[in-house]
DSSP file (Angstrom, degrees, kcal/mol; ACC not computed):
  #  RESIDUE AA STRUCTURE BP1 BP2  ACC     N-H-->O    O-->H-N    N-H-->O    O-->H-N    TCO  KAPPA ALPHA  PHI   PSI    X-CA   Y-CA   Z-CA
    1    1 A X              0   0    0      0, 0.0     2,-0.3     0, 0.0    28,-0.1   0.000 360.0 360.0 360.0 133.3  -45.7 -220.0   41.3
    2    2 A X        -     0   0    0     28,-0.2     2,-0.2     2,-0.1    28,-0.2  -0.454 360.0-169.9 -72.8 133.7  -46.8 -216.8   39.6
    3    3 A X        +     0   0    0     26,-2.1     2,-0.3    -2,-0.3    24,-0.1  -0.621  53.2 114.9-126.4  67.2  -44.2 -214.4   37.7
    4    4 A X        -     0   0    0     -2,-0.2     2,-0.4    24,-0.1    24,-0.1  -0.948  53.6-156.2-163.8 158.2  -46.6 -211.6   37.3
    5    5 A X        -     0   0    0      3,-0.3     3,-0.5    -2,-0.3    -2,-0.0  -0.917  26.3-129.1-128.2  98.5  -47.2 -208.2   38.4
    6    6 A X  S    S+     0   0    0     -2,-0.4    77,-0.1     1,-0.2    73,-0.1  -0.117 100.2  21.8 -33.3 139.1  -51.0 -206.7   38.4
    7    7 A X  S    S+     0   0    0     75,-0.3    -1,-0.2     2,-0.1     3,-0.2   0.743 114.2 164.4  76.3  33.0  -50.5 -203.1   36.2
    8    8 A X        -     0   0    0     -3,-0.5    -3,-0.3     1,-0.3     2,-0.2  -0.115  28.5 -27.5 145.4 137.4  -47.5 -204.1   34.5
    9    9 A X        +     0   0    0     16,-0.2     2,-0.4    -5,-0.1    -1,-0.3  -0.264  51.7 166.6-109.2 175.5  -45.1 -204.4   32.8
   10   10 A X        -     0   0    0     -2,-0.2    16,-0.2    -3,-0.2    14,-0.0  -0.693  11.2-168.1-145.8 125.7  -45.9 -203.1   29.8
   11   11 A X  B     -A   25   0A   0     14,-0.9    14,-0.7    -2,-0.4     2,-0.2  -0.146   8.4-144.8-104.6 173.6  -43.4 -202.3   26.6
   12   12 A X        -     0   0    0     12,-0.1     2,-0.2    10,-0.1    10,-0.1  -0.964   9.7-132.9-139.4 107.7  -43.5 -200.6   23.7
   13   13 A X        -     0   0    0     10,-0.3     8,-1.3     8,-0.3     2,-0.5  -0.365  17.1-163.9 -57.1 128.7  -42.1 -201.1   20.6
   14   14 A X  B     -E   20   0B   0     -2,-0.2     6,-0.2     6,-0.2     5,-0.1  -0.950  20.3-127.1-122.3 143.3  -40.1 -198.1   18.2
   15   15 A X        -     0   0    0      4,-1.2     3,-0.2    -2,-0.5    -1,-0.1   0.051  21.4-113.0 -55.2 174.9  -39.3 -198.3   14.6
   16   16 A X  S    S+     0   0    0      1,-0.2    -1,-0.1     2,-0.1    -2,-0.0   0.240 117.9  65.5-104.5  14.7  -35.8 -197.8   13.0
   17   17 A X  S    S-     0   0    0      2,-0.3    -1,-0.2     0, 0.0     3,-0.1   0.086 115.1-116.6-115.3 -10.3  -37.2 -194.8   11.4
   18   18 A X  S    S+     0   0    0      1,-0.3     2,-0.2    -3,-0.2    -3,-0.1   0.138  79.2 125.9  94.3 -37.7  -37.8 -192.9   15.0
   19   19 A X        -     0   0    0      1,-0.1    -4,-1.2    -5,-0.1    -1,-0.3  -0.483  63.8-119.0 -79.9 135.6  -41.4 -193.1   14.3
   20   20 A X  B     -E   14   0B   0     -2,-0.2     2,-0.7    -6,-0.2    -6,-0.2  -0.350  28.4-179.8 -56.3 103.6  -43.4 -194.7   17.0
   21   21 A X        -     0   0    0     -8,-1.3    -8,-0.3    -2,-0.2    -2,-0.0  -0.797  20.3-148.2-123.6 128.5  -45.4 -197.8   16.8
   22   22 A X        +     0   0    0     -2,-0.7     2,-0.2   -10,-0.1   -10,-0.1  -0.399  22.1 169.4 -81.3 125.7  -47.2 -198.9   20.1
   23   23 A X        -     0   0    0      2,-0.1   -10,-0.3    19,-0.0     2,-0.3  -0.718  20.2-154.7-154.4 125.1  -47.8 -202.3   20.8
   24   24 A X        +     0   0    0     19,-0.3    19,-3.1    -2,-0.2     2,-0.3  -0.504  25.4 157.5 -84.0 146.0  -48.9 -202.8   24.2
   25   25 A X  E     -AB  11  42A   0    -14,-0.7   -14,-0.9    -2,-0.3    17,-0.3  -0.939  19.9-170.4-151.3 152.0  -48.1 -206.4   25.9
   26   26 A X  E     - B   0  41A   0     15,-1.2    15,-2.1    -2,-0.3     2,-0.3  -0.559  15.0-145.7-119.8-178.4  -47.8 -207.9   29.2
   27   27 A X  E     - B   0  40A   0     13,-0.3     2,-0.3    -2,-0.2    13,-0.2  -0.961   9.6-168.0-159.8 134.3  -46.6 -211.3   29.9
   28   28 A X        -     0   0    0     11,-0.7     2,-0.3    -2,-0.3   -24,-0.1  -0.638   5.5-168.2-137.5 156.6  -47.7 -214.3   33.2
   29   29 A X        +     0   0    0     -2,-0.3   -26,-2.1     9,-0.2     2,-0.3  -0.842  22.2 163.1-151.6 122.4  -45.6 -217.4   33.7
   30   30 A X  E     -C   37   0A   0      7,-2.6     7,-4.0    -2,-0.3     2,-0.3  -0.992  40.7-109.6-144.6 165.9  -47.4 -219.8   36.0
   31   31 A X  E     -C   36   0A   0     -2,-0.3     2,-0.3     5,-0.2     5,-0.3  -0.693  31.8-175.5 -63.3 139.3  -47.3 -223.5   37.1
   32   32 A X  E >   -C   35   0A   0      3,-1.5     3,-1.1    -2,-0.3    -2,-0.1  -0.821  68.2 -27.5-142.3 127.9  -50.2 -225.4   35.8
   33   33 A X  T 3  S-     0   0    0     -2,-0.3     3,-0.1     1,-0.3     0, 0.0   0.927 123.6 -49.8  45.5  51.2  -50.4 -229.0   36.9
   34   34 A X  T 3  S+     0   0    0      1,-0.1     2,-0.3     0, 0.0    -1,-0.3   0.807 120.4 105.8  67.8  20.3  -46.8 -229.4   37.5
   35   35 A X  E <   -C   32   0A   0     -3,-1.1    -3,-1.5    17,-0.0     2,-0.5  -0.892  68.9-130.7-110.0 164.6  -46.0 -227.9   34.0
   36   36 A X  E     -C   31   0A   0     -2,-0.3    16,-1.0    -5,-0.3     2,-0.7  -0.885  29.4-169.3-112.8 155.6  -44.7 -224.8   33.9
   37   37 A X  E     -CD  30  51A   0     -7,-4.0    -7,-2.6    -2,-0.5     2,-0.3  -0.638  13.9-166.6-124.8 150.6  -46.3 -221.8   31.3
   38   38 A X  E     - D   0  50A   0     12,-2.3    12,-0.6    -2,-0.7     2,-0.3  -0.549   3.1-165.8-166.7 116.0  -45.9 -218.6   29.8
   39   39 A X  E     - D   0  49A   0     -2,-0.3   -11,-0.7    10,-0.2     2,-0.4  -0.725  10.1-163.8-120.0 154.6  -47.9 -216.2   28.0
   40   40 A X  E     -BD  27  48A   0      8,-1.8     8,-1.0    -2,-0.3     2,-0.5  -0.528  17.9-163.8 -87.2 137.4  -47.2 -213.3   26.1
   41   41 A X  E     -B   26   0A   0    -15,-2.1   -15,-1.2    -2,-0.4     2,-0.4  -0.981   4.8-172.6-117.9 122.2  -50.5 -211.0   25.4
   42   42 A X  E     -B   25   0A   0      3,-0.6     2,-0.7    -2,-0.5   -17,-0.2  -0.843  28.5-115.7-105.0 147.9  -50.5 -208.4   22.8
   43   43 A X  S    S-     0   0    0    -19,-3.1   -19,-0.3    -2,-0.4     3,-0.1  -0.869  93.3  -0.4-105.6 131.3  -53.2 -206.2   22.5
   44   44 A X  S    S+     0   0    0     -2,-0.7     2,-0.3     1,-0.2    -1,-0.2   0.390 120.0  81.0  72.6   9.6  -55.2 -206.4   19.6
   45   45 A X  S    S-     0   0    0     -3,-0.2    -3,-0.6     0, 0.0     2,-0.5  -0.981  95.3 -78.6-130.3 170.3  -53.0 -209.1   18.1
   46   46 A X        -     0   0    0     -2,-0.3    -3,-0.1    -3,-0.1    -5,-0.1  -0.564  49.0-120.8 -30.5  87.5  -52.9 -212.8   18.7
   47   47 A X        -     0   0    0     -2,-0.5     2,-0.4    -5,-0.2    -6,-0.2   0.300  19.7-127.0-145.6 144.4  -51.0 -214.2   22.3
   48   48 A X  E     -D   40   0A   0     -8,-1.0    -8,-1.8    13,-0.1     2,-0.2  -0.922  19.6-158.3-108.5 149.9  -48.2 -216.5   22.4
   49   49 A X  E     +D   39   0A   0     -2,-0.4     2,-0.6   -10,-0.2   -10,-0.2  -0.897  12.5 179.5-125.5  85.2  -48.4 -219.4   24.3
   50   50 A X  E     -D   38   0A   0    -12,-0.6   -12,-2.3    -2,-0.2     2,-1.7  -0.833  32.7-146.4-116.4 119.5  -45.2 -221.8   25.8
   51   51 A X  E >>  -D   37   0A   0     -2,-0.6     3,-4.8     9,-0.3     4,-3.3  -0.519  19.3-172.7 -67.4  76.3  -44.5 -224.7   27.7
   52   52 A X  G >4 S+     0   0    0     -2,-1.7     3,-0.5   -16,-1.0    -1,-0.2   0.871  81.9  54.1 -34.9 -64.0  -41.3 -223.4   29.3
   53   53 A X  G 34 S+     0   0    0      1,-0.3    -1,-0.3   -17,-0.2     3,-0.1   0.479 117.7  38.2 -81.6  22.1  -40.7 -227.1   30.9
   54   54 A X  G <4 S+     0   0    0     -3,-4.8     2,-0.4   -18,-0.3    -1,-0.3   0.524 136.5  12.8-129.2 -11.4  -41.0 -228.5   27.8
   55   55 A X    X<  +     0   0    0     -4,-3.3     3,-0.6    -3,-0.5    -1,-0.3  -0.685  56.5 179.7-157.3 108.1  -39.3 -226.0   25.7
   56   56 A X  T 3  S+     0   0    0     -2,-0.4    -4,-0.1     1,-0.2    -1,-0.1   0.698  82.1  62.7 -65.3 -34.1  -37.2 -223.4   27.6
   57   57 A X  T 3  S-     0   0    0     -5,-0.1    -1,-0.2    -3,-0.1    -5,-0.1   0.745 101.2-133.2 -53.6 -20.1  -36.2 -221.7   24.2
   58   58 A X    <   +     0   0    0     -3,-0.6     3,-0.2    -6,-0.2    -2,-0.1   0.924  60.1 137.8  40.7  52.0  -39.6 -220.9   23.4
   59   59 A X        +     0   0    0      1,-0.1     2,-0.1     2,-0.0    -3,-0.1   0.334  49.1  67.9-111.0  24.9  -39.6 -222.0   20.3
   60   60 A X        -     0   0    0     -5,-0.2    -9,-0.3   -11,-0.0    -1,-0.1  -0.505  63.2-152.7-122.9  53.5  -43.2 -223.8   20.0
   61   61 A X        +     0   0    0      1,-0.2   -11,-0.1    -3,-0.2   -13,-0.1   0.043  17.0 175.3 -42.0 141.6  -46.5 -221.5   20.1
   62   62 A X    >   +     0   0    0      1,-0.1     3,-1.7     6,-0.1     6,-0.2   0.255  44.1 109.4-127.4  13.8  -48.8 -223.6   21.3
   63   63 A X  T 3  S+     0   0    0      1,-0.3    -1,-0.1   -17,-0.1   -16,-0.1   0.806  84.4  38.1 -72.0  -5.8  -51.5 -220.8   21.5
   64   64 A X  T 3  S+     0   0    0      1,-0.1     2,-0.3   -15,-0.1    -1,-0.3  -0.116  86.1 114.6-115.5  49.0  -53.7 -221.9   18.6
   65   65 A X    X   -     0   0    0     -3,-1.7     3,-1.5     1,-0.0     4,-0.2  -0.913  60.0-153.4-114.7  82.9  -53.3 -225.4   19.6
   66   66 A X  T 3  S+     0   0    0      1,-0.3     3,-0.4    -2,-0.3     4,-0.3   0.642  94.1  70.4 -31.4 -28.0  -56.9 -226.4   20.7
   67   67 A X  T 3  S+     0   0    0      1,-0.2     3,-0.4     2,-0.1    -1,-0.3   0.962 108.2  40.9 -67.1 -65.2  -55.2 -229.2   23.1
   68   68 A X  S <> S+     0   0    0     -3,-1.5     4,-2.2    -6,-0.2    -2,-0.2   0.109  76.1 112.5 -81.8  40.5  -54.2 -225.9   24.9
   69   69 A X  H  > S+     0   0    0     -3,-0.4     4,-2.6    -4,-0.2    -1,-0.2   0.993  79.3  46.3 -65.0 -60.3  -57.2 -223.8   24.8
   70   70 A X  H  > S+     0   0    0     -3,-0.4     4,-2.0    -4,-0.3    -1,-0.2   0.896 116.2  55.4 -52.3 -36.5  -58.3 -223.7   29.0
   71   71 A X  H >> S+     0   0    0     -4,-0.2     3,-1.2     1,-0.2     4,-0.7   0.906 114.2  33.7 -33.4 -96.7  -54.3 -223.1   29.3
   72   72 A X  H 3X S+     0   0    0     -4,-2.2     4,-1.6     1,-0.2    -2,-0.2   0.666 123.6  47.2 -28.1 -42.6  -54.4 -219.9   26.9
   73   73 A X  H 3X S+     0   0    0     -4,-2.6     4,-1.7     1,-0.2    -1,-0.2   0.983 113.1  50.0 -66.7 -55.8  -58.2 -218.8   28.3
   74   74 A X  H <X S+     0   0    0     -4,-2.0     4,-0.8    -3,-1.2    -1,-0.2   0.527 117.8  36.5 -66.2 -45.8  -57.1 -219.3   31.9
   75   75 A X  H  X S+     0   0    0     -4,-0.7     4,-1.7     2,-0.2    -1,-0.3   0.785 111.5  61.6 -79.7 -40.0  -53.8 -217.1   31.6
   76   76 A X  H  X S+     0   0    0     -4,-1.6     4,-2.2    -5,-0.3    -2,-0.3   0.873  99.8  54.0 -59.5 -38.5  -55.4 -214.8   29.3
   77   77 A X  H  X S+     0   0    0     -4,-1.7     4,-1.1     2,-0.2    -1,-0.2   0.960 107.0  50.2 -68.3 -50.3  -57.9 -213.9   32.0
   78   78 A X  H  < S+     0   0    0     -4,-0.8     4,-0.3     1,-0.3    -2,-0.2   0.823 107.4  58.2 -62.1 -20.8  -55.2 -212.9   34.6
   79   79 A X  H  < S+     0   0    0     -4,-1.7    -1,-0.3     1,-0.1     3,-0.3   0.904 108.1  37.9 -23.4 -82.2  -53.8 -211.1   32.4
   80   80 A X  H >< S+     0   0    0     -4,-2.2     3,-0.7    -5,-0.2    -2,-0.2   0.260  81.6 104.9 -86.9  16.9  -56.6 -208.9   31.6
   81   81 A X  T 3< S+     0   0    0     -4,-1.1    -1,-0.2     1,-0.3    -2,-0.1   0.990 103.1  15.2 -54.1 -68.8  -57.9 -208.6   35.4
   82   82 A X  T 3  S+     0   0    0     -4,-0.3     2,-0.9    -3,-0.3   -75,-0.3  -0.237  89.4 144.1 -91.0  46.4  -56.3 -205.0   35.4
   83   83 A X    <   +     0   0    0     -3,-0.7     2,-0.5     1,-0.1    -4,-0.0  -0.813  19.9 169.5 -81.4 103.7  -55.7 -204.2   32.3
   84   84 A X    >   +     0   0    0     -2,-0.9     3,-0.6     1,-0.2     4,-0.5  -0.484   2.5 169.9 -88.2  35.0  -56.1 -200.7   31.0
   85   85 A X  T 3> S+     0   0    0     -2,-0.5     4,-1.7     1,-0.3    -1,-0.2   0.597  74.5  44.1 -76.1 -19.0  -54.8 -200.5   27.7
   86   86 A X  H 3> S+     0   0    0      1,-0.2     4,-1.7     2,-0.2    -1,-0.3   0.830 116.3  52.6 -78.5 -25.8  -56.2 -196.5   26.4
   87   87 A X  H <> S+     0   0    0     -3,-0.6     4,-0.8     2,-0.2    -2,-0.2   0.825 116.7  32.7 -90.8  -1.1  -55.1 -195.4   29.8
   88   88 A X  H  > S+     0   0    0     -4,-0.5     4,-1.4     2,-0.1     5,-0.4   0.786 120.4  58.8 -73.3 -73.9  -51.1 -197.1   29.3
   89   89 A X  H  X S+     0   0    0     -4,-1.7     4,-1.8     1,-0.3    -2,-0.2   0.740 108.4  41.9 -42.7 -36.3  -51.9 -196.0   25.7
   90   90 A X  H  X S+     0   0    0     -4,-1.7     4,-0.7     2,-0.2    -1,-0.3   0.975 111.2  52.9 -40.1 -82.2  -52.2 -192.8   27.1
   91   91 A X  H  X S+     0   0    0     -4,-0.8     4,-1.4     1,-0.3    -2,-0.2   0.480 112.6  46.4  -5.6 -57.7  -49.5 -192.8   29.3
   92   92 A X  H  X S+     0   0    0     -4,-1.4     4,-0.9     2,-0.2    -1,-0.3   0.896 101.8  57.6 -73.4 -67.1  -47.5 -193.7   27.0
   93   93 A X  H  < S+     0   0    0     -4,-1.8     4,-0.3    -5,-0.4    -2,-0.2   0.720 108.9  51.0 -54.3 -32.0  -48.6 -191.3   24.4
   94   94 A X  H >X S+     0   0    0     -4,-0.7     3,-1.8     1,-0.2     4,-0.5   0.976 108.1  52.8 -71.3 -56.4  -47.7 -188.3   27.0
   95   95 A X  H 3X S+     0   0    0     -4,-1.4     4,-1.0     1,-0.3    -2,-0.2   0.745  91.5  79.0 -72.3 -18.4  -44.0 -190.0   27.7
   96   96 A X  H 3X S+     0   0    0     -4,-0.9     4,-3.5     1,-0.2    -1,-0.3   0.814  89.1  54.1 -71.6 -18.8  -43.7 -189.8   23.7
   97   97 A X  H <> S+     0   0    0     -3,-1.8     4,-1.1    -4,-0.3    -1,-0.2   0.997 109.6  48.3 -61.9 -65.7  -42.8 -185.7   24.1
   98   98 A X  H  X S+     0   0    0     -4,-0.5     4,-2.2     1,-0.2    -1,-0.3   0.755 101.7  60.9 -50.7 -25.1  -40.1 -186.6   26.4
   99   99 A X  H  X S+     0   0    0     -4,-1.0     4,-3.5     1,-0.2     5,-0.3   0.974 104.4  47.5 -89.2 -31.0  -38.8 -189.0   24.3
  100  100 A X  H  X S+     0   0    0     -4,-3.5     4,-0.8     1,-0.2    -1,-0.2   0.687 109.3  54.6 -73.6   2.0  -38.1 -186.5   21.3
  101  101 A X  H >X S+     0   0    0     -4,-1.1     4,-1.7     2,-0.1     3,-1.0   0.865 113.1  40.7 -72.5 -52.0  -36.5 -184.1   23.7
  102  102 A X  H >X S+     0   0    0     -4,-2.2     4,-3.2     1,-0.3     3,-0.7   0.911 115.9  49.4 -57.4 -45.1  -34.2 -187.0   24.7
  103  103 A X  H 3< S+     0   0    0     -4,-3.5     4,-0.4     1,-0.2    -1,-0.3   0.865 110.6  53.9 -52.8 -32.3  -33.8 -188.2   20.8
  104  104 A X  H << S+     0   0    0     -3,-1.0     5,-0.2    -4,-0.8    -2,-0.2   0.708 112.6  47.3 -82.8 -22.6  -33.0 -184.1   20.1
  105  105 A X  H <X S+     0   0    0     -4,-1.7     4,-2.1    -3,-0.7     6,-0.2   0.848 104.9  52.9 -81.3 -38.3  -30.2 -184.4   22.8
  106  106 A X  T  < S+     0   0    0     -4,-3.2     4,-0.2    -5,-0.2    -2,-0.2   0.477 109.8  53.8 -61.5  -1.6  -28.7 -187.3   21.7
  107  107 A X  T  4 S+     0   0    0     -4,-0.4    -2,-0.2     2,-0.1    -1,-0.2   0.185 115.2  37.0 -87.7   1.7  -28.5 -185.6   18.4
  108  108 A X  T  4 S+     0   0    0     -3,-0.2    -2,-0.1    -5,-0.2    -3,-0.1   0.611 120.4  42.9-107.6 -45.3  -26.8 -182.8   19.5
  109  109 A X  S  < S-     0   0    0     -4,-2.1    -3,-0.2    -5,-0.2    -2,-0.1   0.538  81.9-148.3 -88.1   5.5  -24.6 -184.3   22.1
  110  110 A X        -     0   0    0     -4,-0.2    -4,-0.1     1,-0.2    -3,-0.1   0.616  19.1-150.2  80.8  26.4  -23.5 -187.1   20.4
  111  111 A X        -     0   0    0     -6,-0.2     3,-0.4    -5,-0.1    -1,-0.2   0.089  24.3-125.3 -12.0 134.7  -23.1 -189.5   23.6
  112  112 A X  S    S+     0   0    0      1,-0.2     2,-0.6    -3,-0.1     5,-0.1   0.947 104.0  22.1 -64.6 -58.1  -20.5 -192.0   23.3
  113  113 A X  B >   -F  116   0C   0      3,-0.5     3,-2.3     1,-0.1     2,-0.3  -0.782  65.2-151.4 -97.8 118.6  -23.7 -194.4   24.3
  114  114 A X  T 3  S+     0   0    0     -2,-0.6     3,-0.1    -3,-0.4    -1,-0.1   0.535  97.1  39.2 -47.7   4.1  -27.4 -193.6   23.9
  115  115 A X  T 3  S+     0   0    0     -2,-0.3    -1,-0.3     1,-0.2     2,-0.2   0.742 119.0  31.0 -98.9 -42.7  -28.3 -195.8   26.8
  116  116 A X  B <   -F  113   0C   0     -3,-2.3    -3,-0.5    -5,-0.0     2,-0.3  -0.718  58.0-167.6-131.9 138.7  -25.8 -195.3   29.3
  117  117 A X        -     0   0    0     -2,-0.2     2,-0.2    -3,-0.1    -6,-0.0  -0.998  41.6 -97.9-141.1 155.2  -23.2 -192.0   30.5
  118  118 A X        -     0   0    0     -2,-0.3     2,-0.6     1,-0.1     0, 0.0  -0.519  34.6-125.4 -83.5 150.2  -20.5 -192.3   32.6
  119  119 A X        -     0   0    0     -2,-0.2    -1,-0.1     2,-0.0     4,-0.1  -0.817  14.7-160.2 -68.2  52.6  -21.0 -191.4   36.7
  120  120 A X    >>  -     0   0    0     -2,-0.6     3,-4.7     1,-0.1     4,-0.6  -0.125  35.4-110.3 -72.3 143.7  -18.7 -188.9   38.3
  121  121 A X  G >4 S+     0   0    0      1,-0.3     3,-0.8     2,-0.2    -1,-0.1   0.826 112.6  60.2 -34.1 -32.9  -18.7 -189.4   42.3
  122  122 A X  G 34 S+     0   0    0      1,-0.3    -1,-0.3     3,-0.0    -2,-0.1   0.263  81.9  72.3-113.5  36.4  -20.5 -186.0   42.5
  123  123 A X  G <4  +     0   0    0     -3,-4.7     2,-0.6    -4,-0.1    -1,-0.3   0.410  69.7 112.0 -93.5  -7.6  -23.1 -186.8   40.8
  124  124 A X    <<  +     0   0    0     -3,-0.8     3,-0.0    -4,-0.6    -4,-0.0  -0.675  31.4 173.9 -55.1 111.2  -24.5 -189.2   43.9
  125  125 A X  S >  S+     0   0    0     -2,-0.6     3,-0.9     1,-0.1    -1,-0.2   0.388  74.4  73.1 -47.8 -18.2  -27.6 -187.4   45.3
  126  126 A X  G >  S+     0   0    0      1,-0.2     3,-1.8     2,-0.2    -1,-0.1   0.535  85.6  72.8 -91.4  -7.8  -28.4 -190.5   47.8
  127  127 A X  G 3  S+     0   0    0      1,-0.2    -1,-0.2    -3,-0.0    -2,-0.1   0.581  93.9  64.5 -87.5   8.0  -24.8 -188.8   49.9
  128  128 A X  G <  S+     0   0    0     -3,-0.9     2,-0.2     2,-0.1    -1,-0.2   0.587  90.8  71.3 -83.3 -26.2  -27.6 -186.3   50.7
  129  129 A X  S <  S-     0   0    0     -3,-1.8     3,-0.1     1,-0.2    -3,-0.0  -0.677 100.3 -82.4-120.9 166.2  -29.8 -188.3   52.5
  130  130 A X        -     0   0    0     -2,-0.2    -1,-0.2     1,-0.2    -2,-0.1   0.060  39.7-136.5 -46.4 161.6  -29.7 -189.9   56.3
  131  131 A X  S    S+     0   0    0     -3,-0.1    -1,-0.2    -4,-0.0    -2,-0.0   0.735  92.0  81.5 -98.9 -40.8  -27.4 -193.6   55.7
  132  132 A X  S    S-     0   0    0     -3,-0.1     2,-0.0     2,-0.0    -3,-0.0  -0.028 102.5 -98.8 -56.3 172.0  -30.2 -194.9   58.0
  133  133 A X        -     0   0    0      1,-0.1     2,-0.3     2,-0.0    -2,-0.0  -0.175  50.2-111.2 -73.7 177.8  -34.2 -196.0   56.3
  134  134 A X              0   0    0     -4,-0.0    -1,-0.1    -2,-0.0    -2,-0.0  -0.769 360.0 360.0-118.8 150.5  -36.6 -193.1   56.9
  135  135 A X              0   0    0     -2,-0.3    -2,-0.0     0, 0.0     0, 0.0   0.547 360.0 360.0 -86.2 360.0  -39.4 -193.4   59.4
């Protein structure tokens, strides 16, 4: 069974310094021949490669293991069927504006936590809209 989603996802890494460093990757999990596998693709470095049903920790690249080369090629193509990485690079690059507004408000407002704010009741927008699906 396939665990992957054409166009995404795709993360991004930040420094502890604030200062940005992109590294785009996506990640496929598939069956093959009744094993199951899953690899990580970075772009423009080297892909990790794991037999989840033989080590669920993932602690055993097997991507430069020549026993599993048709694995690694095989995922590596589905992978890159849509893959766009200067236009996510782009993407990306655009969102990076927004993210120093957000960093310049969490250094002024001083949030108890930078992920997460707490949820008063009138802040639901969704009590706006019909309880029913739209048509």
């Amino acid at each position: 069974m396939d665990q992957y989603t054409p166009g995404g996802p795709e993360r991004i890494w930040e420094l502890d310094d604030g200062e940005r460093a992109i590294c785009l990757q996506r990640m496929i999990r598939q069956d093959i021949d009744g094993e199951a596998w899953k690899l990580i693709y970075y772009h423009g470095e080297a892909p990790q490669l794991f037999n989840l049903s033989q080590d669920p920790a993932e602690q055993h690249d097997l991507a430069q293991d020549a026993d599993f080369l048709h694995i690694r090629n095989h995922l590596t193509a589905q992978v890159l069927e849509s893959w766009k990485p200067e236009e996510i690079r782009q993407i990306l690059s655009d969102k990076q504006v927004d993210n120093v507004i957000m960093r310049a408000w969490a250094q002024a407002g001083h949030p108890v936590e930078q992920h997460r704010w707490p949820l008063l009741p009138e802040m639901n927008h969704l009590r706006d809209y019909p309880a029913e699906p739209f048509s």
